[in-house]
ZAMARGU-4260 file (C-alpha; in steps of 0.2 Angstrom, whole numbers, plus 5000, padded with zeros to 4 digits):
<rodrens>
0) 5000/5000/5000 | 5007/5015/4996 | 5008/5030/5011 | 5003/5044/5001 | 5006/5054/5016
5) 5024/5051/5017 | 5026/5054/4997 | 5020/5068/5000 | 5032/5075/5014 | 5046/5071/5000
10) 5040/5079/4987 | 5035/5096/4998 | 5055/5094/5005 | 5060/5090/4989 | 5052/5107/4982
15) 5059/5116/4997 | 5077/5111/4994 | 5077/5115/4977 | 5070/5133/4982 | 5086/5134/4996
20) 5100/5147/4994 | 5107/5130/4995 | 5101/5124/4978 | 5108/5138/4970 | 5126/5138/4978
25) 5128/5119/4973 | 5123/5124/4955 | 5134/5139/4954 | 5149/5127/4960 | 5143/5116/4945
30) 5146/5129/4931 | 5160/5136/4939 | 5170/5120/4931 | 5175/5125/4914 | 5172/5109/4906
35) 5171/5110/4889 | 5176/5094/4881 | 5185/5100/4867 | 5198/5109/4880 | 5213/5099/4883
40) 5214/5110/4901 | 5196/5108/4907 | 5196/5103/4925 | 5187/5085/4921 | 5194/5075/4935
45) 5192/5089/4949 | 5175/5090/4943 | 5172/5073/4948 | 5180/5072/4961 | 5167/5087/4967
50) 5150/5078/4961 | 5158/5063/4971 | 5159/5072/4988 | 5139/5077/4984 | 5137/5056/4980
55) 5147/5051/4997 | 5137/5064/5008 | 5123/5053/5002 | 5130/5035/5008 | 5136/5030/4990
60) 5152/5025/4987 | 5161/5033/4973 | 5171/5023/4961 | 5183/5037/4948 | 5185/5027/4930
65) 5199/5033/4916 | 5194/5024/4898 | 5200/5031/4881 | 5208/5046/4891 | 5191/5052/4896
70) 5187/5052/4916 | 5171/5042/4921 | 5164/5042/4942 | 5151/5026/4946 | 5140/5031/4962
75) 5134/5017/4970 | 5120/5013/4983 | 5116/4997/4988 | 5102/4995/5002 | 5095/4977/4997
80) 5096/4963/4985 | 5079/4959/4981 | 5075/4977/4979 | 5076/4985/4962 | 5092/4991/4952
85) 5089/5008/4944 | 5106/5013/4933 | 5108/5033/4933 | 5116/5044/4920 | 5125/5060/4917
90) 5139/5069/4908 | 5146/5084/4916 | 5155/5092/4899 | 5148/5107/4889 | 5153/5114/4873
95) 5165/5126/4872 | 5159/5143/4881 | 5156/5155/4867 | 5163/5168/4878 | 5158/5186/4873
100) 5145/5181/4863 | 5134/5181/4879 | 5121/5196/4881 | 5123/5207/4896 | 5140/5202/4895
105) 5138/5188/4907 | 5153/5177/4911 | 5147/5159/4905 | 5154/5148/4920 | 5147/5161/4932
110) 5127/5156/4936 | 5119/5174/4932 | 5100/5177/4934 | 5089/5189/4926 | 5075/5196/4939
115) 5065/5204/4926 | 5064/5185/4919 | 5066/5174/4932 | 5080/5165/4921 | 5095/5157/4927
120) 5111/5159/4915 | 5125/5149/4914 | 5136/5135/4903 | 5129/5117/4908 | 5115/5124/4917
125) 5103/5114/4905 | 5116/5102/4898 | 5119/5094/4908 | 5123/5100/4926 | 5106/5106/4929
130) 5098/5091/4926 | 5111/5080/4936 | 5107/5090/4953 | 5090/5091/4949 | 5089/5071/4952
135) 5103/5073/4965 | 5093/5085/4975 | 5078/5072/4971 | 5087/5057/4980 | 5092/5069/4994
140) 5075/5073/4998 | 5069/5052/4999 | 5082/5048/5008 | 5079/5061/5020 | 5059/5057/5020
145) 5060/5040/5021 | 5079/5034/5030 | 5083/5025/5014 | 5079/5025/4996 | 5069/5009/4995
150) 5079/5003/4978 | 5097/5001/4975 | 5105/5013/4963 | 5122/5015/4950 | 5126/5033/4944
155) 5136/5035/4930 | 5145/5050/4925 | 5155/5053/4910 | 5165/5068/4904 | 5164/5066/4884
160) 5145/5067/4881 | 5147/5081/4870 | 5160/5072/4858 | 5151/5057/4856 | 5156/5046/4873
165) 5172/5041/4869 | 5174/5027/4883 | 5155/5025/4888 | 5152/5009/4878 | 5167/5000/4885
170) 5165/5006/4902 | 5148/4998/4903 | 5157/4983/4894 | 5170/4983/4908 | 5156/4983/4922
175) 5143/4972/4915 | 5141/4962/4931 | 5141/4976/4942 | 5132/4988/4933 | 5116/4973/4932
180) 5100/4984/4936 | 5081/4984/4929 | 5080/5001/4923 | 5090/5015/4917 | 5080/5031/4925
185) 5090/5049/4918 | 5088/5064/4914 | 5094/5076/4898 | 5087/5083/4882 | 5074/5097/4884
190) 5054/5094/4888 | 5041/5098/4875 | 5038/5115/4881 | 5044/5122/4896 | 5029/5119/4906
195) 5023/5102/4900 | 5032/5088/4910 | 5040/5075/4896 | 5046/5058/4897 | 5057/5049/4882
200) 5060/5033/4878 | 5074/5031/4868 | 5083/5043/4856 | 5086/5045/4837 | 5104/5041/4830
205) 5117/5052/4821 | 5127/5050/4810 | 5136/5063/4800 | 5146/5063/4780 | 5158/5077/4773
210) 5153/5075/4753 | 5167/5085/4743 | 5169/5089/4724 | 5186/5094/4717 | 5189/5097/4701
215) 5204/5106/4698 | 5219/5114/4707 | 5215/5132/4708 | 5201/5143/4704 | 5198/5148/4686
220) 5193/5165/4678 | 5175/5165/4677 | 5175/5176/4661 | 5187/5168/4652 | 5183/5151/4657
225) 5162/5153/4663 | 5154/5139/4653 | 5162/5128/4648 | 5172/5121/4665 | 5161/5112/4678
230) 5158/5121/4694 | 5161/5109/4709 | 5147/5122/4718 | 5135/5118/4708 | 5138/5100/4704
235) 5138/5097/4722 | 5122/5108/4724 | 5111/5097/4710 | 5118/5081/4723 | 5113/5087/4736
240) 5095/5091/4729 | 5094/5075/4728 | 5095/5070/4745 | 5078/5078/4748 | 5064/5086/4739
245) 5061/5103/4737 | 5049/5101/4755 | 5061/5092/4765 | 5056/5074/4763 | 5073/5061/4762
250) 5073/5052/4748 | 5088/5040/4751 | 5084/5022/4749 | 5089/5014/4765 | 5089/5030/4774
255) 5069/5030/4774 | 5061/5024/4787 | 5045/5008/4785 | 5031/5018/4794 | 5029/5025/4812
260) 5022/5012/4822 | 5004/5013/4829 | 5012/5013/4848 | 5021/5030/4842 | 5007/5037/4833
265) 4995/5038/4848 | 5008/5043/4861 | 5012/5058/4846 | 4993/5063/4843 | 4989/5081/4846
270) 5007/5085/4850 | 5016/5099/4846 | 5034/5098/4846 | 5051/5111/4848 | 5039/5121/4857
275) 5030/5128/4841 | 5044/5130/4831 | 5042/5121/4817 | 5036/5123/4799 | 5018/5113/4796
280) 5023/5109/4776 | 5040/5104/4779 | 5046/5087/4779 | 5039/5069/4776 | 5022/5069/4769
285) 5008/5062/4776 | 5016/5063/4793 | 5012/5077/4808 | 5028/5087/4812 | 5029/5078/4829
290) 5029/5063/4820 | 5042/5068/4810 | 5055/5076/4823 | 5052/5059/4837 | 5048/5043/4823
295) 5054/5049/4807 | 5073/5052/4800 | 5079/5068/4793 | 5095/5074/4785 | 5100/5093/4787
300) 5115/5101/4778 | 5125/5107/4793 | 5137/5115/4781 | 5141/5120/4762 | 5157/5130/4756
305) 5166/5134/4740 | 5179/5149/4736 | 5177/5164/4749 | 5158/5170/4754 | 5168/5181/4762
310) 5177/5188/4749 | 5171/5181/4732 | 5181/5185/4717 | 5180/5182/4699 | 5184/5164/4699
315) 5176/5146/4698 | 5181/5137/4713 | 5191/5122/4710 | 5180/5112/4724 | 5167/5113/4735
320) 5161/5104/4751 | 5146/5099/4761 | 5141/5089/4779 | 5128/5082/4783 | 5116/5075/4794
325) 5105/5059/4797 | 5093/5057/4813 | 5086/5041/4811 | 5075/5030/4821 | 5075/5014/4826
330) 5074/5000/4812 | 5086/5007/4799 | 5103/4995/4793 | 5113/5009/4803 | 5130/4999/4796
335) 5126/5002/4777 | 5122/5023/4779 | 5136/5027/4768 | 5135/5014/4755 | 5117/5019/4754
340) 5123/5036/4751 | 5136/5031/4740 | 5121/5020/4729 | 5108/5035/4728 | 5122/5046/4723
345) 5128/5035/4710 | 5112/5032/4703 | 5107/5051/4703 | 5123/5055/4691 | 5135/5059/4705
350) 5148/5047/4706 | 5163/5060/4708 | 5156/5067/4723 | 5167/5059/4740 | 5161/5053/4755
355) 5169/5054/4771 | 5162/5049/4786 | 5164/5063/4802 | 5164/5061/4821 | 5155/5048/4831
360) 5140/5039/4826 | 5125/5036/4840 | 5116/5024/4836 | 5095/5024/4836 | 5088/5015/4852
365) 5069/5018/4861 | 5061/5006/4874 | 5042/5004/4866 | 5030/5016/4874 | 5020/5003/4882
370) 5034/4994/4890 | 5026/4992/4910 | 5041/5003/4916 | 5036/5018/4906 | 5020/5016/4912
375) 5024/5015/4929 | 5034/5031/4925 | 5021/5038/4918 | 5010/5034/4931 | 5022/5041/4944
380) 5021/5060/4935 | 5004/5060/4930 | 5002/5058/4951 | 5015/5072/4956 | 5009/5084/4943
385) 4991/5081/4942 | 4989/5077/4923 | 4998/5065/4911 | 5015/5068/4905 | 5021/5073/4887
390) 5028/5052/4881 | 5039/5052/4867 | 5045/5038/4859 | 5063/5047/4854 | 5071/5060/4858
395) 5073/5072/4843 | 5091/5075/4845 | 5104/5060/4850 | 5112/5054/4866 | 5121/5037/4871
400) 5104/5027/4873 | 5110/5013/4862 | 5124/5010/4875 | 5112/5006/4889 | 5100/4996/4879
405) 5110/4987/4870 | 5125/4984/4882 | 5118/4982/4897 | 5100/4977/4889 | 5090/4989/4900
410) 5073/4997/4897 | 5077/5019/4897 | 5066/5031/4903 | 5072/5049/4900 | 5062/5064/4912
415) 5069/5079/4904 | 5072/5094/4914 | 5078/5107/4901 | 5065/5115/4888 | 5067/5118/4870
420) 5072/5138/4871 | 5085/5135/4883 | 5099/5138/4870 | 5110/5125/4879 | 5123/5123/4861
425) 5123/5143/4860 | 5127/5158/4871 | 5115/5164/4884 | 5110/5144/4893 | 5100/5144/4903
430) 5085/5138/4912 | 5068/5145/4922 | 5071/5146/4939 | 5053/5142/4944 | 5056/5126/4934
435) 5069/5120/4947 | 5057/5116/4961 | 5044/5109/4950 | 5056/5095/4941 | 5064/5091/4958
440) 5045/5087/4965 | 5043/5077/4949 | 5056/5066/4953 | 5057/5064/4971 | 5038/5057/4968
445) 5046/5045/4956 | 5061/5038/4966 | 5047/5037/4979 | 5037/5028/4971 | 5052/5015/4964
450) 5056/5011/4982 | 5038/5004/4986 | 5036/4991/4971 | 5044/4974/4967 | 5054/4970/4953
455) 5041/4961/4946 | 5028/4977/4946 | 5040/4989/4939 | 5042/4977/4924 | 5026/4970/4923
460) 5035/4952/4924
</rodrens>
């Protein structure tokens, strides 16, 4: 039976602590760590070593992992055997700074608010610092409420999120045995809207080509040689046409998704995704933009250059370059994206055009919305806020979901925290302070809530 009373005690202290001068001070000492990943003098370890006093304060023990040069921390709790396992997840890097690019002039590894809008300001502050104290500050208010958590728990923490987890994979590989649990519970990406609690099942993969043309060494006048060379801007253009139509829709054999499954369909009804942002005529046909951004692929051109757009002069480059972008879903051949490229640009006339694959790849991976874990997760919000949560079946973007799926074969239920204006890859990050207290409550109710079921509830077995 479940003691609604005491639930709700956590949940009122959950609230309370996230609203502490406390709160903030630990968040501030968050972004105070410069941790871009792409800076070979970003304090990784000593940020670490940080989260892991918060962790041991806790009665976990701490556990610091180096894989593929990139620093890991394992938080562990252990209150019973029989109990359920819930695996935990967070990266502490950011992408690089953007310093002066910030409005107000505000220092990005310095939490800044903005009274007249209630915002909080600062690099990580949605992605993905935030979020991690959020759940932290969550398990602090249960453990408080209750004496213990009621589950046992493993945190992971990596430092290379935002290069695409060199190390994760093999670390979970590595700790197989030890890392055994029921359910991975974590919390990144942003909500639906800002006020509509989410919940995400899975993510869509990446996977990213540089296509390059070159034709010649050297530009050549374009008066005296304007017709009859071929431009590698425009042959590289007319390919990548091809990619899609003139409305956004792929058209790459093996790129193109089956169908969106019924499951998906009704979760996505009425939905309106990247908070309104989106163009209704753009994109797959047939298919609602929701559809579209969390059970369809896309490719985007991330990049196109040839000569100097900065300072064009008379000449027809001598090449010209492109990358970009898959999201996919699960159910795609994800080992055969380039040669699927490589077919559909032969058979379009393109043959000369290079393919180069860039950066690391995640792969697609979602848990099916009607798993009995992401019901009982949804079942837990809908009580805490009052009505239903947002359930997605993929995130838009892309996060190391695949790892924890397949890996370690575990079930994932994402609760977001952010929302989709929070600019969290651009200057100005940040995050609503009012939605601080709200998304602690929301989780406190569901780490309540795991520590009065069985195992065999939580996964419907």
């Amino acid at each position: 039976m479940l003691d609604a009373t005491a639930r709700d005690t956590a949940i009122t202290l959950a609230r309370t602590l996230a609203e502490d001068d406390a709160f903030r001070s630990a968040l501030s000492d968050l972004i105070a760590f410069p941790t871009d990943s792409k800076s070979p003098d970003a304090p990784l370890h000593a940020y670490l070593a940080h989260v892991a006093q918060g962790f041991t304060a806790m009665g976990f023990t701490t556990q610091g992992l180096s894989v593929e040069g990139r620093p890991f921390l394992l938080a562990s709790r252990i209150e019973a055997p029989d109990r359920p396992t819930i695996l935990g997840y967070a990266h502490g890097d950011t992408v690089p700074a953007m310093t002066g690019q910030w409005a107000a002039d505000r220092d990005p590894w310095t939490l800044t608010e903005d009274a007249e809008t209630g915002r909080w300001y600062g690099r990580g502050i949605a992605d993905n610092k935030g979020q991690m104290l959020v759940n932290m500050t969550a398990l602090q208010a249960v453990l408080a409420a209750r004496g213990s958590l009621g589950f046992n728990t493993h945190v992971i923490i990596e430092m290379g999120e935002e290069i695409g987890s060199p190390g994760l994979g093999r670390v979970c590989e590595r700790l197989k045995d030890q890392l055994k649990a029921d359910l991975l519970i974590a919390s990144d990406g942003p909500r639906l809207a800002a006020d509509q609690p989410t919940i995400f099942l899975g993510a869509r993969g990446g996977a990213t080509f540089r296509l390059r043309l070159k034709r010649r060494e050297g530009g050549r006048h374009s008066g005296n040689f304007g017709g009859a060379l071929r431009n590698p801007a425009l042959e590289l253009a007319h390919a990548l046409a091809t990619i899609a139509t003139r409305n956004g829709a792929l058209q790459v054999p093996g790129w193109v998704p089956a169908g969106v499954p019924d499951a998906a369909r009704a979760a996505l009804a009425g939905l309106t995704p990247a908070g309104g942002e989106v163009d209704a005529d753009w994109g797959a046909e047939g298919l609602t933009p929701a559809e579209r951004i969390h059970a369809w692929n896309s490719a985007e051109i991330l990049a196109f250059t040839a000569g100097n757009i900065a300072q064009p002069v008379n000449a027809i480059p001598d090449q010209a370059e492109a990358v970009v972008q898959l999201r996919y879903v699960p159910g795609i051949d994800d080992t055969r994206l380039e040669q699927a490229l490589r077919a559909h640009l032969d058979a379009q006339g393109h043959p000369d055009v290079t393919i180069t694959r860039e950066g690391s790849q995640f792969r697609a991976s979602a848990t099916p919305v009607d798993h009995p874990a992401a019901r009982f997760a949804t079942a837990s919000l809908a009580r805490t806020h009052g009505a239903a949560p947002v359930v997605l079946p993929s995130l838009g973007g892309s996060l190391p979901n695949d790892i924890f799926t397949e890996i370690l074969a575990l079930p994932t239920v994402w609760v977001p925290h952010s929302y989709p204006g929070c600019s969290q890859h651009a200057p100005n990050e940040h995050l609503p302070r009012a939605l601080f207290p709200e998304a602690v409550g929301l989780m406190a109710g569901l780490y309540w809530d795991l520590g009065e079921v069985s195992r065999a509830e939580l996964l419907g077995a």
